[in-house]
C-alpha positions as CSV (number, residue, x, y, z in Angstrom):
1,X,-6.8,-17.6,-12.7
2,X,-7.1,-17.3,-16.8
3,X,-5.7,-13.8,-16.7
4,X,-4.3,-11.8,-13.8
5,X,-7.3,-9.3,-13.5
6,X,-9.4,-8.0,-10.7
7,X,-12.4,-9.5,-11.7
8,X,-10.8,-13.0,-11.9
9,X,-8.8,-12.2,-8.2
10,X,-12.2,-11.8,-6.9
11,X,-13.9,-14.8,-8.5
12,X,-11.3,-17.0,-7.2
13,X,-11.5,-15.0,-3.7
14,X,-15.3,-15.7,-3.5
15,X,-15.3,-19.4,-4.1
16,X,-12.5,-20.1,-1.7
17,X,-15.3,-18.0,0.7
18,X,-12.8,-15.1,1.1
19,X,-15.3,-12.6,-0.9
20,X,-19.0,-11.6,-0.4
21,X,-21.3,-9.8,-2.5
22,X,-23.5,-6.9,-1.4
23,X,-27.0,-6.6,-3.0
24,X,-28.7,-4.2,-1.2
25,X,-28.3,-0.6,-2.2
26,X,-25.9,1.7,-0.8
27,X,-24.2,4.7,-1.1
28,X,-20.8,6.5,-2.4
29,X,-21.1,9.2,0.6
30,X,-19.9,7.3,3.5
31,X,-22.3,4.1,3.3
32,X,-19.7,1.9,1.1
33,X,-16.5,3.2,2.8
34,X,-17.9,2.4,6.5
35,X,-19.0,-1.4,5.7
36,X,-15.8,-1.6,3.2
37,X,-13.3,-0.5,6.5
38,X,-15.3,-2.9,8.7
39,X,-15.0,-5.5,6.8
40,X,-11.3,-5.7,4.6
41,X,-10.0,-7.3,7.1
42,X,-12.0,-10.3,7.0
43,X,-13.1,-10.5,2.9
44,X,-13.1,-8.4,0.0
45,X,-16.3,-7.3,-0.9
46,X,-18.6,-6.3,-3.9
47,X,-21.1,-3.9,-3.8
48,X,-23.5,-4.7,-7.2
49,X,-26.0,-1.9,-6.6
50,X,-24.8,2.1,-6.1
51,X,-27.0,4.5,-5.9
52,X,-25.2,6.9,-8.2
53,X,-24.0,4.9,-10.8
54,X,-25.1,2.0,-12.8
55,X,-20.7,0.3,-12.2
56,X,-20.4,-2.0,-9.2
57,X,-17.8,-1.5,-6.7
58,X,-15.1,-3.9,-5.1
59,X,-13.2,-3.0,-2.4
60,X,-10.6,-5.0,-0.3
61,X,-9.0,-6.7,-2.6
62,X,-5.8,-6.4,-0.7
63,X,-7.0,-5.8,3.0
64,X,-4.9,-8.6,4.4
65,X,-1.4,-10.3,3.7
66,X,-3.0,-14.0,3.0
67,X,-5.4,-12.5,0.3
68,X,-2.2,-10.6,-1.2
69,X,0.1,-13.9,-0.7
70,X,-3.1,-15.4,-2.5
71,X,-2.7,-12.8,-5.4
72,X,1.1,-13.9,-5.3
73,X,0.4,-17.6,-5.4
74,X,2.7,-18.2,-2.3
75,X,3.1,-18.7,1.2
76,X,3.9,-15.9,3.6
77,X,6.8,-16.6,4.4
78,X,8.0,-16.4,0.8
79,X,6.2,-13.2,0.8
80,X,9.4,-10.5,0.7
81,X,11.8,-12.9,-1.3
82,X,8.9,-12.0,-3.7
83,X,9.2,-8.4,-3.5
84,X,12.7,-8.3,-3.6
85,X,13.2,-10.5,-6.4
86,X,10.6,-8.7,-8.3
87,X,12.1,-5.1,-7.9
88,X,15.8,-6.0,-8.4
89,X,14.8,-8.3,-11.5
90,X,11.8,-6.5,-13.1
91,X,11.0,-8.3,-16.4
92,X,9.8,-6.8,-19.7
93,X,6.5,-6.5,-19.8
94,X,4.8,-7.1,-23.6
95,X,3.0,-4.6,-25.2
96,X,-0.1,-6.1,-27.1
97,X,-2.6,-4.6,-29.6
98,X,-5.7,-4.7,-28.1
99,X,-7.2,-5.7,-24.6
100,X,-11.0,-5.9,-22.4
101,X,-10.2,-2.3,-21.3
102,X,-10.8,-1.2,-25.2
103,X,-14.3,-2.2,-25.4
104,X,-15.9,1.1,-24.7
105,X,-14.2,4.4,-25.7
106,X,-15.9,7.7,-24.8
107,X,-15.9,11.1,-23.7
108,X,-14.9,11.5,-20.2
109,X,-18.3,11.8,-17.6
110,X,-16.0,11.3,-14.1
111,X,-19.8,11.6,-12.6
112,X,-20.8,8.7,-13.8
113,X,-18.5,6.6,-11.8
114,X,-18.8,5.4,-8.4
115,X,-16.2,7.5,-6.6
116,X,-16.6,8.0,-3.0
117,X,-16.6,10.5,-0.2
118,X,-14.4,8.5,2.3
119,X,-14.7,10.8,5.7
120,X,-17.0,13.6,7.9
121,X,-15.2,16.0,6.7
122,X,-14.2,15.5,2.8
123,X,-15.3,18.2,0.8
124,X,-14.9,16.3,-2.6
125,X,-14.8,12.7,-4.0
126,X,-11.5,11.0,-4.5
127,X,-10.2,8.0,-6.6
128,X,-7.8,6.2,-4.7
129,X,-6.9,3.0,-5.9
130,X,-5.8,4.6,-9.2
131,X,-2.2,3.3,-10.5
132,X,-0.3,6.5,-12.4
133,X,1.2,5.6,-15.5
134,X,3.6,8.4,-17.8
135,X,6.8,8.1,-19.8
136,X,10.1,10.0,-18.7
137,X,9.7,13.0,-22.1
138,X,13.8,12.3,-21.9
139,X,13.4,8.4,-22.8
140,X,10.0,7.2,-23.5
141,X,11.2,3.5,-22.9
142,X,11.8,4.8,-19.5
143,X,8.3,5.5,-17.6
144,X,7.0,5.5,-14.1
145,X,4.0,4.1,-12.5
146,X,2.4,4.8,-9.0
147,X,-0.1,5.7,-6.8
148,X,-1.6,8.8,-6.4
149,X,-4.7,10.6,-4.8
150,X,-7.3,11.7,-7.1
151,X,-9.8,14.5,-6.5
152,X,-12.6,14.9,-8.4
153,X,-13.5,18.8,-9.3
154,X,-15.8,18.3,-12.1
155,X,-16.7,15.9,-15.1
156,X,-13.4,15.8,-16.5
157,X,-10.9,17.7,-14.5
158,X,-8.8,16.1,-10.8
159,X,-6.1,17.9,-8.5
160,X,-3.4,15.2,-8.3
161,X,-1.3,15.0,-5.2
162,X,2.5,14.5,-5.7
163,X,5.0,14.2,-3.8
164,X,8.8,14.9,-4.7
165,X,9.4,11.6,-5.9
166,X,10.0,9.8,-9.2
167,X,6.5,11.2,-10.9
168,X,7.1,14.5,-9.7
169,X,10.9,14.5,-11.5
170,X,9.1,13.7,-14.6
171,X,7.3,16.7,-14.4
172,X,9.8,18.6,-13.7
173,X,11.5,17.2,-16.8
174,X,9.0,18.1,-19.1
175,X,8.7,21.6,-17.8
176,X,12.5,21.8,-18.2
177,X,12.4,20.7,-22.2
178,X,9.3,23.4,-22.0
179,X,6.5,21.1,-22.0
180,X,3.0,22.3,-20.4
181,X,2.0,19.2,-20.2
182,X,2.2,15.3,-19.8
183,X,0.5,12.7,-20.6
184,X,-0.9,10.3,-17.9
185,X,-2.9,7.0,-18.1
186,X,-4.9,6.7,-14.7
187,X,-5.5,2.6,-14.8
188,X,-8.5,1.9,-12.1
189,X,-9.3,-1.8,-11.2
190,X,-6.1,-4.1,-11.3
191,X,-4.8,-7.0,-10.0
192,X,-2.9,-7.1,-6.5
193,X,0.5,-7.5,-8.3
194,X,-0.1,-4.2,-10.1
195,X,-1.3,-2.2,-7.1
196,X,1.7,-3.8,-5.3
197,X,4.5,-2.9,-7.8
198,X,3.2,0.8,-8.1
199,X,3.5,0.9,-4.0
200,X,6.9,-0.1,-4.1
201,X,10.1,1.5,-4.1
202,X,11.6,0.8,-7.3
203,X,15.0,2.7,-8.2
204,X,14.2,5.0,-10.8
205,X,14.0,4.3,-14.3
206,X,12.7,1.1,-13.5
207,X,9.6,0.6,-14.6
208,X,6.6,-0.9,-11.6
209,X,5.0,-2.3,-14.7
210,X,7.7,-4.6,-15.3
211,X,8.1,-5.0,-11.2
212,X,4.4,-6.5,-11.3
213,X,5.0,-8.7,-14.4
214,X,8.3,-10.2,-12.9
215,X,5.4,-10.7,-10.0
216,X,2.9,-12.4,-12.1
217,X,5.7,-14.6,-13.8
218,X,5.2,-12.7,-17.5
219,X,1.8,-12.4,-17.8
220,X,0.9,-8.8,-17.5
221,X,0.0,-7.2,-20.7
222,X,-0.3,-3.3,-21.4
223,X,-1.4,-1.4,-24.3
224,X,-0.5,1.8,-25.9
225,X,-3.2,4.5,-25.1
226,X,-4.7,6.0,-28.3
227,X,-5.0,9.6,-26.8
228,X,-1.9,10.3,-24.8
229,X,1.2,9.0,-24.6
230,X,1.6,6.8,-22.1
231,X,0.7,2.8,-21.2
232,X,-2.0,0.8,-19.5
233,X,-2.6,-2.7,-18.4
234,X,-4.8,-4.5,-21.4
235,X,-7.2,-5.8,-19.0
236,X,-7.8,-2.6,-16.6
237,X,-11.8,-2.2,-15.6
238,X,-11.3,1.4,-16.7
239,X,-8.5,4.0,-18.0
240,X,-8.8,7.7,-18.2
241,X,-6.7,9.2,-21.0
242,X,-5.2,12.2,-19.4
243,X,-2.5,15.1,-18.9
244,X,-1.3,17.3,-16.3
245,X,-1.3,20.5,-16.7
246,X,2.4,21.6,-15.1
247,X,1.4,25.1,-14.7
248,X,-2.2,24.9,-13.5
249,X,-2.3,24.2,-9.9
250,X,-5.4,23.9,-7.7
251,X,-6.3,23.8,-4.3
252,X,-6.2,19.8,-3.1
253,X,-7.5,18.4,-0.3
254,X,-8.8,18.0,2.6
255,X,-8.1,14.7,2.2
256,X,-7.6,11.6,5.2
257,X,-3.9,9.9,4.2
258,X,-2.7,6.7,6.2
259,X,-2.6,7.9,9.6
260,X,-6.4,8.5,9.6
261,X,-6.0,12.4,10.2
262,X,-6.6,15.2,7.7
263,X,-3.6,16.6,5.6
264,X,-3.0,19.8,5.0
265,X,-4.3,21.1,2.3
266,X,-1.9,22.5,-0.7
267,X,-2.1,23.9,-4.2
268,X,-1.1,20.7,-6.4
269,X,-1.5,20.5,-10.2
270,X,-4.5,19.9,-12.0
271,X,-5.4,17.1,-14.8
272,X,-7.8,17.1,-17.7
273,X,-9.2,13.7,-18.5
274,X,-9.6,13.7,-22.4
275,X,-10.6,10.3,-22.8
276,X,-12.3,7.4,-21.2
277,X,-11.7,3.4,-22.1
278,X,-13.2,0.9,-20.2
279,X,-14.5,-2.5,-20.1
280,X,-18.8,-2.5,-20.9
281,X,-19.7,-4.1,-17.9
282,X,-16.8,-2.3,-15.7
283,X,-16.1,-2.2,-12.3
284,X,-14.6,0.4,-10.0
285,X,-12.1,-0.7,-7.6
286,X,-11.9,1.4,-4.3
287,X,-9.5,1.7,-1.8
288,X,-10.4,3.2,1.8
289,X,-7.8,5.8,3.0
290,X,-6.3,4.9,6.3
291,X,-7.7,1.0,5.7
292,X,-5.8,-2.2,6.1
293,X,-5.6,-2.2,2.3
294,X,-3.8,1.2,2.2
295,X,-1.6,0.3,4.8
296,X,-0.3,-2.9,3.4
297,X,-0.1,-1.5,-0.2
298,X,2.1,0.9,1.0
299,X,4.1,-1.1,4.1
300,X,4.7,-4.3,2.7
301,X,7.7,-3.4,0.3
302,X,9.2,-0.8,2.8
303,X,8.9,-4.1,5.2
304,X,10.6,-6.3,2.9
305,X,13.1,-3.5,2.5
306,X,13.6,-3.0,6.2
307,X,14.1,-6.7,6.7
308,X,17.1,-7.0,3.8
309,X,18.5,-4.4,5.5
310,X,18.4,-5.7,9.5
311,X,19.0,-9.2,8.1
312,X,22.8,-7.7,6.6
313,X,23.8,-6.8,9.7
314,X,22.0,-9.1,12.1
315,X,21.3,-12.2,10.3
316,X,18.9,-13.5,12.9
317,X,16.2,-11.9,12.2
318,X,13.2,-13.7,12.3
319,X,10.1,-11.1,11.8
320,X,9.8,-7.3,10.7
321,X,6.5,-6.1,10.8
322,X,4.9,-2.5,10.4
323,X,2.1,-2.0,12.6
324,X,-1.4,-1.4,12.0
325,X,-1.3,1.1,15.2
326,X,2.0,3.1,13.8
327,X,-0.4,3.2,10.8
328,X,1.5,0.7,8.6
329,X,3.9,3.4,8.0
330,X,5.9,5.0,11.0
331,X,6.0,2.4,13.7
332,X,8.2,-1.1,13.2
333,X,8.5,-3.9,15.5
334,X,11.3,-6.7,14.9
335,X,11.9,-10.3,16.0
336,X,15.6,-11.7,16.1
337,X,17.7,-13.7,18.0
338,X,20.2,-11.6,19.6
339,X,23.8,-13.4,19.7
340,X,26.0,-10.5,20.8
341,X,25.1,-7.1,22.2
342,X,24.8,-4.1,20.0
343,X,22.8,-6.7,17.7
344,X,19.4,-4.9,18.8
345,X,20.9,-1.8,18.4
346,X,22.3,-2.1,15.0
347,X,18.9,-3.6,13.8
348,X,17.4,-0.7,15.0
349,X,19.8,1.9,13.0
350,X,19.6,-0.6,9.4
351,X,15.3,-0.1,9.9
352,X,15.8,3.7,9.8
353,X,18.1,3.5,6.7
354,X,15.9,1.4,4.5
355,X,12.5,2.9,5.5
356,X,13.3,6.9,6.6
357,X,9.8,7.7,7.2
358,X,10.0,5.2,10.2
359,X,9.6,7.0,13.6
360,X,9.9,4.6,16.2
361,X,11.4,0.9,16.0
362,X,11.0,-1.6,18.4
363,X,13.3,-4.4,18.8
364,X,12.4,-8.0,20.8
365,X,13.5,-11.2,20.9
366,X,12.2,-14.4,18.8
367,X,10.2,-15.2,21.6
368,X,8.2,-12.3,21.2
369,X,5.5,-12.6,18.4
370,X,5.4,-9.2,16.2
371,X,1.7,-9.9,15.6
372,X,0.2,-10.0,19.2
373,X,1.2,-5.9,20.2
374,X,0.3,-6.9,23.7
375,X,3.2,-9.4,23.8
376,X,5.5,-6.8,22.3
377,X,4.1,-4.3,25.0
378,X,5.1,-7.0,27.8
379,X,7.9,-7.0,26.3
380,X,8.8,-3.4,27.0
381,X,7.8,-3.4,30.3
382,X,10.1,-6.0,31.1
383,X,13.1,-6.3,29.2
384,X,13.7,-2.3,28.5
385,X,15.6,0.6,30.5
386,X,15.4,3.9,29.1
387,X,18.7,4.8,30.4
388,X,20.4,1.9,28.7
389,X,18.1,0.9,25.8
390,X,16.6,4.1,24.2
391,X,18.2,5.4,21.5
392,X,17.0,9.0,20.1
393,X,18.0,10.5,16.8
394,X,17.2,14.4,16.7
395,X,16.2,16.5,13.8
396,X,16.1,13.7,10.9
397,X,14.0,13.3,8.0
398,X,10.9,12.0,8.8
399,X,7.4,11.3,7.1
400,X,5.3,14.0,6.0
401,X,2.4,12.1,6.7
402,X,3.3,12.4,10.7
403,X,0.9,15.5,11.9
404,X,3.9,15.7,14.9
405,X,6.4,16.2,12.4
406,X,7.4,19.7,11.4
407,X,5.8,20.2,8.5
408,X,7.6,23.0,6.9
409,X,11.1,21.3,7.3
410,X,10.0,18.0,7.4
411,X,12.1,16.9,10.5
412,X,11.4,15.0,13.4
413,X,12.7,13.0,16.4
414,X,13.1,8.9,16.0
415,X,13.8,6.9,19.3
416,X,14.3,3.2,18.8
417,X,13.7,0.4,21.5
418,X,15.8,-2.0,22.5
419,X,13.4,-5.0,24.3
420,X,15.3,-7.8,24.6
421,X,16.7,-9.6,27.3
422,X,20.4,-8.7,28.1
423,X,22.7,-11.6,27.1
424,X,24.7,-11.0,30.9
425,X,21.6,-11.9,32.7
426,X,19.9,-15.0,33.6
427,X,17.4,-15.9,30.5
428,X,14.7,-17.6,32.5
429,X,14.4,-14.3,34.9
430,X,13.0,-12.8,31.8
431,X,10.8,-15.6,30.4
432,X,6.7,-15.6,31.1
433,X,5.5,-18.3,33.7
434,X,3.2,-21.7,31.6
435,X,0.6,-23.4,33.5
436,X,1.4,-27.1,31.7
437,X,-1.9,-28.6,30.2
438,X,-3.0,-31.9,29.1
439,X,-5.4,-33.6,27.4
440,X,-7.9,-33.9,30.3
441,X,-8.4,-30.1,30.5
442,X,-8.0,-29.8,26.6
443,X,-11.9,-32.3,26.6
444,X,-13.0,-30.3,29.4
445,X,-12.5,-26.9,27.4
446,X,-13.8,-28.7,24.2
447,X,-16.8,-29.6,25.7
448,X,-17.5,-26.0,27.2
449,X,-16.8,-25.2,23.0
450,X,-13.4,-23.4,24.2
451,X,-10.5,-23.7,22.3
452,X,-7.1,-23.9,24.0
């Protein structure tokens, strides 16, 4: 790629035949997020003409690991060394002049964007694949960058949804040094690196910006915003100069969040959007809630996180994976090679340290492939007792997210599997029957167009 940009990800995505282009016309409401979900798991995907607005819209971009390993330039397997390295070496990211995102400036229109209505029930449009950006007001070399829901209430107003986390402590600064306000860019069509970083859990005062850049060895750019204080990448599809407004809060939601159920909805502060920059032939990037892409944006770092952690005190690990049916989020399944008992067990106990929004961890053995949930099923009806193997951890923290959960407290109940074979029994007892094959029933099958 020249630059590490959306528009160039996507290029290289659609001549390696991993993209597709839609030229029929379709619609915000509903029509662009059902083909989108059908189809990010399989290719990212353009649609060039919108009904309501003259800006194409990708989506997809990061709806499966190989297209973010693609993003990467590495293998898979490399895949969490990457996110690791990247978050405990961030590295400087430059701050430049000028950039693509500066060649229109103008007042804000949010209706003139393509920004959908997701689900059956969603009352307003939401940007979703937005990347926060705002300084700490204590030490503006110190800033934050993440992901946040967007809702759209009129042309230049949103209801942002945070969470107590490292944005919501900067607000919480500013109001304490008597601030009203603070400034915010909202960066919308960027590279999988960026998107990446913003998901992950960075310590804070660490800025995601420089997580991504350690990503893209060096070669993120961002520029100053001209509006509000805060920073952008140069070569964004669009930014929206804007501010919270700490002591205006609104009514957000209903929204659909990553287990594919409504959240509640909750008075959350409200943003005014005083500028616009963008690119002149721009393109909005959109993210379906509850989609592979949201899951992986969100799961992958906690996974490489989770894995550090099982791999310090079991270092046989083999596989972590958060599944797509625990909603990427509150279900984890882990391969390792058990050499002692209690190894299962204390896998189990490192998961729900690193990730504590993990509900229910499953532990197998290397045999067992953490892709294929039918094997991992087979693998708890054969290699687990309840009495002996079930661990259950009461009134914990859980995820919010989890409809189950108390939601006022914000506890819940964890139980963890152990599914692997006991080391004091025979191994073969436990091990699923082959029927040997050969290459005569290989050419049979190959001529019936079967593949083995």
């Amino acid at each position: 790629m020249k630059k590490p940009s959306l528009r160039e990800f996507f290029n290289l995505l659609e001549k390696e035949n991993k993209a597709l282009r839609i030229k029929e016309e379709v619609s915000v409401k509903f029509e662009i997020p059902f083909i989108t979900k059908k189809l990010e798991p399989y290719k990212a995907v353009m649609f060039e003409k919108v009904k309501e607005a003259k800006i194409p819209v990708v989506a997809g971009i990061c709806g499966s690991r190989e297209r973010i390993c693609r993003a990467l330039n590495i293998n898979e397997e490399k895949l969490y060394d990457k996110i690791l390295e990247a978050l405990k070496n961030p590295l400087k990211t430059k701050i430049v002049e000028d950039g693509e995102v500066k060649e229109v400036k103008e007042k804000p229109n949010l209706k003139k964007f393509p920004i959908l209505i997701h689900y059956n029930c969603d009352k307003y449009p939401y940007v979703t694949s937005a990347i926060i950006s705002a300084k700490n007001p204590d030490n503006e070399e110190v800033e934050n960058v993440s992901i946040h829901r967007l809702q759209v209430l009129d042309e230049k107003h949103l209801a942002i949804r945070i969470v107590p986390r490292h944005l919501y402590k900067l607000c919480q600064i500013a109001k304490d040094k008597g601030k009203n306000t603070l400034d915010i860019a909202i960066s919308i069509g960027n590279h999988p690196a960026i998107l990446l970083a913003a998901s992950s859990p960075a310590p804070f005062g660490v800025s995601e910006f420089d997580v991504a850049n350690r990503m893209l060895n060096g070669e993120l750019k961002l520029i100053e915003c001209e509006n509000v204080n805060a920073r952008a990448p140069a070569n964004s599809e669009i930014i929206f100069e804007a501010r919270i407004l700490l002591n205006k809060l609104v009514e957000e939601g209903p929204f659909v969040d990553i287990t594919g159920t409504y959240d509640a909805v909750r008075l959350q502060p409200l943003v005014e959007v005083v500028n616009v920059l963008r690119r002149s032939d721009c393109i909005y990037q959109a993210l379906i809630p509850a989609g592979f892409e949201h899951k992986l944006l969100m799961g992958l770092a906690r996974e490489a996180k989770i894995w550090e952690a099982v791999r310090n005190v079991v270092p046989t690990v083999k596989a972590v994976r958060l599944t797509d049916g625990g909603c990427g989020w509150l279900h984890v399944v882990i391969s390792l090679k058990k050499q002692i008992e209690g190894d299962s067990k204390n896998a189990i106990l490192a998961a729900f340290s690193a990730h504590p929004s993990v509900k229910h961890v499953i532990v197998v053995d290397e045999d067992i492939d953490v892709d294929n949930l039918s094997t991992v099923e087979w693998a708890l009806a054969t290699r687990f007792q309840a009495d002996e193997d079930l661990i259950i951890i009461k009134n914990v923290r859980g995820s919010s997210l989890d409809p189950s959960a108390e939601q006022e407290t914000g506890l819940t109940c964890k139980a963890g599997f152990d599914a692997t074979i006991p080391l004091n029994k025979p191994k073969e007892k436990f091990e699923k029957a082959k029927i040997p094959e050969n290459q005569k029933v290989k050419d049979i099958l190959s001529k019936l167009n079967f593949k083995i």
